[in-house]
C-alpha positions in Angstrom: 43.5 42.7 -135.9 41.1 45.7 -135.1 41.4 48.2 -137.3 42.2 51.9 -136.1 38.8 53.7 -136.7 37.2 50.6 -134.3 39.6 51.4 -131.5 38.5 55.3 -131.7 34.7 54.4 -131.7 35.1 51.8 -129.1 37.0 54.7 -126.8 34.0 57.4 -127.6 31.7 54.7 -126.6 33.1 54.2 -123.2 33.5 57.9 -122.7 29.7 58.4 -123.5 28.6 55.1 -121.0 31.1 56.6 -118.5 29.7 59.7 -118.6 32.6 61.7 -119.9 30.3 62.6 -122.3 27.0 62.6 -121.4 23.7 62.9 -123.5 23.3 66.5 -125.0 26.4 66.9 -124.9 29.1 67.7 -128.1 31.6 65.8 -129.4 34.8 66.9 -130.2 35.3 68.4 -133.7 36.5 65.7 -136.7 40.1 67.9 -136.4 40.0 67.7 -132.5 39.6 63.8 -132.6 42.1 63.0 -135.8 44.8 64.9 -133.5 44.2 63.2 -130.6 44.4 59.8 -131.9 47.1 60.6 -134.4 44.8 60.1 -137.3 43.4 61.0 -140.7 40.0 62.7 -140.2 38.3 59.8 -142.7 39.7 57.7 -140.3 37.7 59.6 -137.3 34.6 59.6 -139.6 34.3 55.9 -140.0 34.9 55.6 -136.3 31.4 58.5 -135.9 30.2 56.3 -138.6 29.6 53.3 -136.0 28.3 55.3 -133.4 25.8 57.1 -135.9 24.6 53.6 -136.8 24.3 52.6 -133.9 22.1 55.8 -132.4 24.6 56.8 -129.8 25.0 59.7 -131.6 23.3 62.0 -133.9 24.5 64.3 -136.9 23.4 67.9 -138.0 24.9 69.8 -140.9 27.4 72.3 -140.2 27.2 71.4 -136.4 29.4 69.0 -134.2 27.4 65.2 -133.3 25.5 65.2 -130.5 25.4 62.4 -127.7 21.7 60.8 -128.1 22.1 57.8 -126.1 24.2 55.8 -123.5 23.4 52.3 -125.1 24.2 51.2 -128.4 20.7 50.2 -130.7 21.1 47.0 -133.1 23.8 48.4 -135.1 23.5 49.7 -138.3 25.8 47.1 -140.1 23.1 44.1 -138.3 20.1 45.8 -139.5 21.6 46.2 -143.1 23.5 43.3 -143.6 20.9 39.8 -143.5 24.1 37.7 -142.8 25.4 39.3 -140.1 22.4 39.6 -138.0 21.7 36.1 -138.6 24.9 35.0 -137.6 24.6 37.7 -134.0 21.6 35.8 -133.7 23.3 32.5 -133.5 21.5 31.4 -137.6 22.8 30.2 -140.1 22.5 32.5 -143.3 22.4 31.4 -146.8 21.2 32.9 -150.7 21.8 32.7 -154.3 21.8 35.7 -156.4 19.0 34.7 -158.7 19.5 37.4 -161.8 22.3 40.3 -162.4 21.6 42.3 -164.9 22.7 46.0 -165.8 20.1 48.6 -167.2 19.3 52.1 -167.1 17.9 54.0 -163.8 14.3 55.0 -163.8 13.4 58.0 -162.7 12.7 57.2 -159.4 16.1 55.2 -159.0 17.6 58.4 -160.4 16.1 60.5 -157.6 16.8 57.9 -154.8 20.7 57.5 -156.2 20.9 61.0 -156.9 21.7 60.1 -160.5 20.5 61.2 -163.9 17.4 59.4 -165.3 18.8 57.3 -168.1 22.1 56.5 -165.6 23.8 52.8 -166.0 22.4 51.2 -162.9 23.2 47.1 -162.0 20.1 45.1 -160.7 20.4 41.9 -158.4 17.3 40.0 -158.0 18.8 37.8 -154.9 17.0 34.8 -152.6 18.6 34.5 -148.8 18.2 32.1 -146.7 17.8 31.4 -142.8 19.0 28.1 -141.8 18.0 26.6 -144.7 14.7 28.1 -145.7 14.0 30.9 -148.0 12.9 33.7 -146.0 13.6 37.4 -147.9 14.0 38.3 -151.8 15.9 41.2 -152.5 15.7 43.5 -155.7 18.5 45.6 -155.0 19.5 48.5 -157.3 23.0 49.6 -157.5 24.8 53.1 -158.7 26.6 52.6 -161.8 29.8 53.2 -160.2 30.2 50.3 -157.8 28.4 47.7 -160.3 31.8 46.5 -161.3 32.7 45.2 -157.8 29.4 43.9 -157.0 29.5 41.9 -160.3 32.8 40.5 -159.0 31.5 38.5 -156.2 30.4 35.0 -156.2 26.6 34.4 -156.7 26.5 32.9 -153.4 28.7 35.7 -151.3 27.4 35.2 -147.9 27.7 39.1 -146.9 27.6 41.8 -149.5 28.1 44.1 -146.8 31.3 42.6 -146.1 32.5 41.7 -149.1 32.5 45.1 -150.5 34.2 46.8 -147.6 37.2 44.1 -147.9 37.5 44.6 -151.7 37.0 48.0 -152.1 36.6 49.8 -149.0 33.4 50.8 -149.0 31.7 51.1 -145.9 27.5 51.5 -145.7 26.8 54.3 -142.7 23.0 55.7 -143.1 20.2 53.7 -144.1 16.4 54.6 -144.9 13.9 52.0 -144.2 9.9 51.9 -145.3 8.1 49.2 -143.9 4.7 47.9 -145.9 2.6 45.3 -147.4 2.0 43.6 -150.2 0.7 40.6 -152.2 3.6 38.4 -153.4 3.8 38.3 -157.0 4.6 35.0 -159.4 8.5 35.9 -158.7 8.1 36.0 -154.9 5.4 33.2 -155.2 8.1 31.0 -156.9 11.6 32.2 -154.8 9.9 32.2 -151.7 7.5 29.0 -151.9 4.6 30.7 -151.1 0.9 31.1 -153.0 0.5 34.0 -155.6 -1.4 36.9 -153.7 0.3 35.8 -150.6 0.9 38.6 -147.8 4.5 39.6 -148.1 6.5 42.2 -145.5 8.4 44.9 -147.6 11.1 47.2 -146.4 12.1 49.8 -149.0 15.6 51.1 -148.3 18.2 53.2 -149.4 21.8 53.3 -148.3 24.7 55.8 -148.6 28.2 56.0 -147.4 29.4 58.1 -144.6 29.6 61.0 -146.8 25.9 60.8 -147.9 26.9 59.2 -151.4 23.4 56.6 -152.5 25.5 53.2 -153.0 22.2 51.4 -153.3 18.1 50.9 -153.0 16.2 47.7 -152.5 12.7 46.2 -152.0 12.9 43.2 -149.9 10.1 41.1 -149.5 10.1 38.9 -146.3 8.2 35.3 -146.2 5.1 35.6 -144.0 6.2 34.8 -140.3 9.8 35.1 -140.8 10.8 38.2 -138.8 9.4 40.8 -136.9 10.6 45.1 -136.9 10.0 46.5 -133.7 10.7 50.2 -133.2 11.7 51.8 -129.5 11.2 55.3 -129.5 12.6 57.4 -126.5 13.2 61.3 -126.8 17.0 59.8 -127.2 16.3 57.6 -129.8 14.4 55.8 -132.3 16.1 52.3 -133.1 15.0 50.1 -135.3 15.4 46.5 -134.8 14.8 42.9 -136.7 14.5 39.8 -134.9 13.5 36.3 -136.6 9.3 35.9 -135.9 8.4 33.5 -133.2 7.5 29.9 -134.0 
């Protein structure tokens, strides 16, 4: 059944490619929308939420979102979540969480959490998989606070994403991606089956709810020829997509 907070985004979304609401323009208010559709307003955020993610529309402290573009980007939940942008792609995804561990937050994963150095933090080292081959190793650092139901799922949960909005609700909305390179080290050289010194593609991100709160921050490390980022930039939007490298 589709939940309520996709019906409203999928109405905005055909009232900005009708035109209703064209680009530049303002949307109605969070109060404006939860009246219209008979809603809470954190039910009207989650629906902004997908639209946000998906660069239709852009956000601004203090000020109503703005319309940025007529077409939907690869949405946010593809680009963060490896499984389901494998499976939109018509692959077949796969991984193991390789070590779980919990520890204190350096003070860098203090600042990128917006935690206290010193903070309990949970640390997944986890191998995916594209149709069968080991493609990306993740070292994903979560906040203290939602270690619990990340420990909970199975070591071979097909899509954290997923799995932690059906169990407790929590929805990932921004996202903060740095893409570099690096020489794979004798962990990467052994997950991914590549040599030691190998180049590796990194992206560096850090993902919050719709409210801004850090949930988590990861290095992943991409096997050499196993996808390609390509960035469209318009003065609408920038949209960053991944698509699996070319034989």
């Amino acid at each position: 059944m589709t939940r309520r907070h996709q019906q409203i985004a999928e109405a905005l979304r055909r009232a900005i490619t009708d035109g209703m609401l064209p680009v530049g323009s303002a949307l109605p208010s969070e109060t404006e929308l939860a009246a219209t559709h008979g809603v809470s307003r954190g039910t009207v955020r989650q629906a902004l939420a997908a639209l946000l993610s998906e660069g239709m529309i852009g956000s601004r402290q203090g000020a109503r979102h703005l319309v940025l573009s007529t077409a939907p980007s690869q949405s946010f939940t593809e680009l963060r979540s490896f499984a389901q942008w494998a499976r939109a792609g018509g692959h077949t995804p796969g991984g193991r969480v390789r070590e779980s561990v919990r520890g204190t937050a350096t003070a860098e994963e203090a600042a990128l959490l917006q935690l206290a150095p010193g903070d309990e933090v949970l640390r997944v080292l986890r191998l995916r998989t594209l149709d069968g081959e080991a493609v990306l190793l993740e070292r994903t650092v979560y906040a203290g606070w939602i270690a619990g139901a990340v420990e909970e799922l199975p070591d071979d949960c097909e899509s954290v994403t997923q799995a932690l909005l059906a169990s407790s609700g929590l929805m990932f909305a921004h996202g903060e991606h740095h893409l570099d390179a690096l020489a794979a080290g004798t962990v990467d050289a052994r997950e991914l089956r590549v040599r030691r010194g190998s180049p590796l593609l990194r992206v560096r991100r850090t993902t919050t709810t719709a409210e801004g709160r850090p949930v988590e921050t990861s290095d992943d490390r991409y096997r050499p020829g196993a996808v390609v980022f390509t960035v469209r930039n318009s003065t609408q939007a920038n949209p960053l997509a991944r698509t699996p490298a070319a034989d």
